[in-house]
C-alpha positions as CSV (number, residue, x, y, z in Angstrom):
1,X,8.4,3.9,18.3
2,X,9.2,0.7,16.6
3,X,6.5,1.2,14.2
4,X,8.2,3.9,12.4
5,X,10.9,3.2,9.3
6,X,12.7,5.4,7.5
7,X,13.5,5.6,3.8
8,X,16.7,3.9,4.5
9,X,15.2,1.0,5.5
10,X,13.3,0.7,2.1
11,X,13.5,-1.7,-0.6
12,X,13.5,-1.0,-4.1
13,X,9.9,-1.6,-5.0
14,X,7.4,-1.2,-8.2
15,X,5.2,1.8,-8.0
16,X,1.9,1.9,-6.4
17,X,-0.8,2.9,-8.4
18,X,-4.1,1.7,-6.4
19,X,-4.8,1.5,-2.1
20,X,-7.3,0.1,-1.1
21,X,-8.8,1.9,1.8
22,X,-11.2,0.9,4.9
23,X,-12.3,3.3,7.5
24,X,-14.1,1.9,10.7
25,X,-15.8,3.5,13.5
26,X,-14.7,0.2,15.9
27,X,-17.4,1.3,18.8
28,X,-14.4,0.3,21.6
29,X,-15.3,-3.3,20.0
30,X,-18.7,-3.5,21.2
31,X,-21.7,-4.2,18.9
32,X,-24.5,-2.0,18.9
33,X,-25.9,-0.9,22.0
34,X,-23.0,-2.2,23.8
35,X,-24.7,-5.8,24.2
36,X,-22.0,-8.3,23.4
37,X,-18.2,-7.8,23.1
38,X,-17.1,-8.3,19.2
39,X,-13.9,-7.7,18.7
40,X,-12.5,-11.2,17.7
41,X,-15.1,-11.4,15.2
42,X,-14.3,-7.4,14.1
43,X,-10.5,-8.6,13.6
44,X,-12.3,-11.6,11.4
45,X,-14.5,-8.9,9.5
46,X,-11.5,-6.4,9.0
47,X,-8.6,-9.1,7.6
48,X,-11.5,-10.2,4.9
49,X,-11.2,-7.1,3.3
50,X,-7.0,-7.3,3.5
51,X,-6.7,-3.4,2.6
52,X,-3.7,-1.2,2.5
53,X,-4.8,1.5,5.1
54,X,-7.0,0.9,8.0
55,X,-8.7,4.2,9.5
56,X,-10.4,3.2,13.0
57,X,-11.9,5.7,15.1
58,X,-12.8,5.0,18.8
59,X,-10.5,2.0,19.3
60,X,-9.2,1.4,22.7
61,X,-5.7,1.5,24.1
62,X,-6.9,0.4,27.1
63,X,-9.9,0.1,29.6
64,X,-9.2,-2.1,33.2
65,X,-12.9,-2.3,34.1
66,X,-14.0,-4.0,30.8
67,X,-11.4,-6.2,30.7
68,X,-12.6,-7.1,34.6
69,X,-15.7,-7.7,33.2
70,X,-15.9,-9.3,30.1
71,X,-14.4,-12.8,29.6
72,X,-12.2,-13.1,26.6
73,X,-10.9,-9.6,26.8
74,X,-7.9,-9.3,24.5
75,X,-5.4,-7.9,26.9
76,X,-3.4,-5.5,24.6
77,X,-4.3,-2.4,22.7
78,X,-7.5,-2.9,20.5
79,X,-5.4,-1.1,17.6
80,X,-2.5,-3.8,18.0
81,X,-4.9,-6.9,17.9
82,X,-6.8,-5.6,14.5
83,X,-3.2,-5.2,13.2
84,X,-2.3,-8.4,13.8
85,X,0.4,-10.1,11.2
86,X,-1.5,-8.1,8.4
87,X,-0.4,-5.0,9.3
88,X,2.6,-4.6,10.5
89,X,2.8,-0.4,10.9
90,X,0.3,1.0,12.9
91,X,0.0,4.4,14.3
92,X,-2.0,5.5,17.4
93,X,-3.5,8.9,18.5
94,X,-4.9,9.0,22.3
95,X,-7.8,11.4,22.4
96,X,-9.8,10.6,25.9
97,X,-8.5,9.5,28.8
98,X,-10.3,8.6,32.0
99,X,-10.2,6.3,35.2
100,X,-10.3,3.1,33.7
101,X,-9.0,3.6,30.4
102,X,-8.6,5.8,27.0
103,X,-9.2,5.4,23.6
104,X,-8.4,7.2,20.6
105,X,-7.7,6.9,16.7
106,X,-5.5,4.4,14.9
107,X,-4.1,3.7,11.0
108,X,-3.7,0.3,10.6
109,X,-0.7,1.1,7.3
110,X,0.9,-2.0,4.9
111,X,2.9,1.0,3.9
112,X,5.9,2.6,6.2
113,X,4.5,5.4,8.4
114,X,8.0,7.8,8.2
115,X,6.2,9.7,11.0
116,X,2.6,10.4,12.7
117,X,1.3,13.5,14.8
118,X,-2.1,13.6,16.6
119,X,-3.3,16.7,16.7
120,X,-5.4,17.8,19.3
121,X,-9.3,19.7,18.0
122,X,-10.8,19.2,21.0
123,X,-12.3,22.5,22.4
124,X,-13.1,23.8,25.8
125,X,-16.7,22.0,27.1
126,X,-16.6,19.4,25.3
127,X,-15.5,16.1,24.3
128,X,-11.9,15.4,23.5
129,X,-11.2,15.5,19.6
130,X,-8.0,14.8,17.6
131,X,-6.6,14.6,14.2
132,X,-4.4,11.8,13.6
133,X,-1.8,12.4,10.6
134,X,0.4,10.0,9.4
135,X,3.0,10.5,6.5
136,X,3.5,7.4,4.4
137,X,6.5,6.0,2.3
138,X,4.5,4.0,-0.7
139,X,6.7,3.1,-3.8
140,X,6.5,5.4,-6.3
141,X,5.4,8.6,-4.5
142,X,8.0,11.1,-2.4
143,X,5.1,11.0,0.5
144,X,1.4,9.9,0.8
145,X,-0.8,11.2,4.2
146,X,-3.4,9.7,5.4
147,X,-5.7,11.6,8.6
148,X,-8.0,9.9,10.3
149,X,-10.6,11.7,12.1
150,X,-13.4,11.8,14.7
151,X,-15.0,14.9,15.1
152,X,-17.5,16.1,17.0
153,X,-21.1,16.0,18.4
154,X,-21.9,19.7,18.2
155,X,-22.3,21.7,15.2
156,X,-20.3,24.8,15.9
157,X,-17.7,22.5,17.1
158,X,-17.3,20.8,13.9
159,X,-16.9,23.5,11.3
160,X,-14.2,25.1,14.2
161,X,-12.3,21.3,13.7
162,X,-13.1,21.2,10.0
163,X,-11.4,24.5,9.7
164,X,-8.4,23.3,12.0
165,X,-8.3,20.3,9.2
166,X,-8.2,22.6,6.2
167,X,-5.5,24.4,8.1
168,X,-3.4,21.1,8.5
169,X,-4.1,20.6,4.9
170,X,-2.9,24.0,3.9
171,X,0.5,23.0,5.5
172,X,1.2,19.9,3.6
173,X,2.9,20.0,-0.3
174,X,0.1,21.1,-2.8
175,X,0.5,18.0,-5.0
176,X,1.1,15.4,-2.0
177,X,-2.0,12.6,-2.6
178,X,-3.9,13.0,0.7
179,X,-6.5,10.3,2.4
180,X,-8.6,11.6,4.9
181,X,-11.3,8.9,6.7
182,X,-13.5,8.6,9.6
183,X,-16.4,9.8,11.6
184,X,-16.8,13.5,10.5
185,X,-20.6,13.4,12.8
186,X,-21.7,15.5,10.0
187,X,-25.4,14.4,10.0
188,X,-26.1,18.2,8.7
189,X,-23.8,17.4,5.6
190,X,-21.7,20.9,5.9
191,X,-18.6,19.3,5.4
192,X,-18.5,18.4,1.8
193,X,-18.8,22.3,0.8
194,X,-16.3,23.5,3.6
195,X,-13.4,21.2,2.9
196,X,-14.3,21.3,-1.0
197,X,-12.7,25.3,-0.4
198,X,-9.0,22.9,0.9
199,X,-9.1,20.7,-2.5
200,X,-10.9,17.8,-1.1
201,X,-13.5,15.3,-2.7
202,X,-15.6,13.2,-0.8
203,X,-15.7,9.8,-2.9
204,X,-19.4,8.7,-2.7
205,X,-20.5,12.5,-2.9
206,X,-18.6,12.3,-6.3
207,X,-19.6,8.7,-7.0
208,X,-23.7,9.2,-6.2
209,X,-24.6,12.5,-5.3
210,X,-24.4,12.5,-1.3
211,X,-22.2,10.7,1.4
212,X,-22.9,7.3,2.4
213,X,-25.8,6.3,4.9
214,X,-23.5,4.7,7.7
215,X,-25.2,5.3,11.1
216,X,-27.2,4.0,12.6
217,X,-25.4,0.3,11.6
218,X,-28.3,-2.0,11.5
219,X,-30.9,0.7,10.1
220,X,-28.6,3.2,8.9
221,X,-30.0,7.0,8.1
222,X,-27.5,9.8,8.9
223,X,-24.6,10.2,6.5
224,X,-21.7,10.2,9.1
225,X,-18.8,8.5,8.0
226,X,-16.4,9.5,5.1
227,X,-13.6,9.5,2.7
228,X,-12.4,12.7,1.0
229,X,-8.9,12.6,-1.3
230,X,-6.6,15.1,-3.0
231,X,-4.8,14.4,-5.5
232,X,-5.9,10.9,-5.9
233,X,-8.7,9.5,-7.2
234,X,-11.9,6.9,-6.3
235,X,-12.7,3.7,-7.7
236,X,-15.8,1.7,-6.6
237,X,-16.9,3.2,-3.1
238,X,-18.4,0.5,-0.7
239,X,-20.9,0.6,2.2
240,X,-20.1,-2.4,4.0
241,X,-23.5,-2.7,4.6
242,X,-24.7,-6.7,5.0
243,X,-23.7,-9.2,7.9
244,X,-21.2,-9.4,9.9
245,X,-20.4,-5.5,10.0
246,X,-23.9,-4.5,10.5
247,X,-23.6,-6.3,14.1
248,X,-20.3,-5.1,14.7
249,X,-20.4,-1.7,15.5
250,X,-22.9,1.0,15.6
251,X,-21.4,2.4,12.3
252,X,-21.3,1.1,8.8
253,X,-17.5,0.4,7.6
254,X,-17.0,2.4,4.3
255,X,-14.1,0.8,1.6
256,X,-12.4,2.5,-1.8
257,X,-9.7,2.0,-3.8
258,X,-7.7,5.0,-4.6
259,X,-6.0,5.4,-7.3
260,X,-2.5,7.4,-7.1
């Protein structure tokens, strides 16, 4: 893919010592309740906060009856519009396909992505899952991953994909900074303990006591959407909690700078 450098096409470049990070459940670019089509003003909302890394879960790589059927429809890959001339690496993870469509998980990167796998955590009955893992090059550091995640509505089927996450995790270079973001659907707060056991700390957990409030988006009560590191550390956790993001999606936007 065009998207990916390698370390030969690097610069020299100063070490990076802080990311600022944004994760964003992007609802296909509907508001909540699916009553108006945002994601113009999403775009807007996401290039305000001009970040490093972008994590965006349920963003569409394409859907031809929505685009029939709403005027204005951007016709090219939601993932790809939010990029934009801000970011110019992106990587992309199809996890559900269907008739009219799919959508997946994306990394919006200011970084070079030297490569990206999705992995596949969906399980058999229910709804397709992945894992999308993305090695980056970032000045000063011999690699830097990033996962974004969505995982899933059932209980048993989220400590099975938690497991397949410490498992990924296991794999990678014991000292490697890792960034892990999205919509963990963790409303039973299990996951904190579980990935703890794969050297992972969630940053609000460690900021305040418990993850962030994030869903529902206007009147937000379950504690869905996080950010766990290793090897790095958090400085000032965000809920990006007050207009526009509340009528964006259905989830709250979380932000953090990490420190390398």
């Amino acid at each position: 893919m065009s998207q990916l450098q390698s370390p030969a096409q690097l610069t020299a470049a100063p070490a990076v010592r802080a990311i600022r990070v944004l994760t964003v459940n992007t609802h296909k670019g509907f508001s909540p309740l699916n009553r108006r089509y945002v994601l113009p003003e999403l775009r807007d909302a996401v290039r305000s906060q001009d970040a490093d890394l972008v994590f965006l879960q349920e963003v569409l790589g394409s859907h031809r009856r929505h685009a029939e059927r709403h005027p204005g429809w951007v016709d090219q890959p939601q993932y790809e519009f939010l990029a934009d001339s801000l970011w110019p690496v992106f990587a992309y993870g199809r996890n559900a396909v269907y008739p009219d469509g799919e959508h997946g998980n994306a990394l919006l990167s200011k970084f070079p992505i030297l490569r990206f796998v999705n992995l596949d955590v969906s399980l058999q009955g229910s709804e397709e899952r992945g894992l999308l893992h993305s090695v980056l090059a970032v000045p000063g550091h011999d690699e830097v991953h990033a996962v974004c995640v969505h995982l899933g509505l059932g209980e048993q089927q989220r400590l099975k994909q938690l497991r397949l996450l410490c498992q990924l995790l296991d794999s990678l270079a014991a000292d490697a900074p890792v960034i892990v973001a999205g919509d963990f659907n963790d409303w039973r707060q299990n996951a904190d303990a579980l990935l703890a056991g794969c050297g992972l700390t969630e940053v609000f957990s460690q900021a305040f006591g418990r993850p962030a409030r994030s869903f529902p988006a206007r009147w937000p009560l379950l504690r869905l959407d996080r950010i766990y590191l290793r090897n790095a550390q958090a400085r000032e956790p965000v809920v990006m909690a007050r207009k526009p993001w509340s009528h964006l999606s259905d989830h709250l936007p979380l932000s953090v700078e990490v420190l390398l």
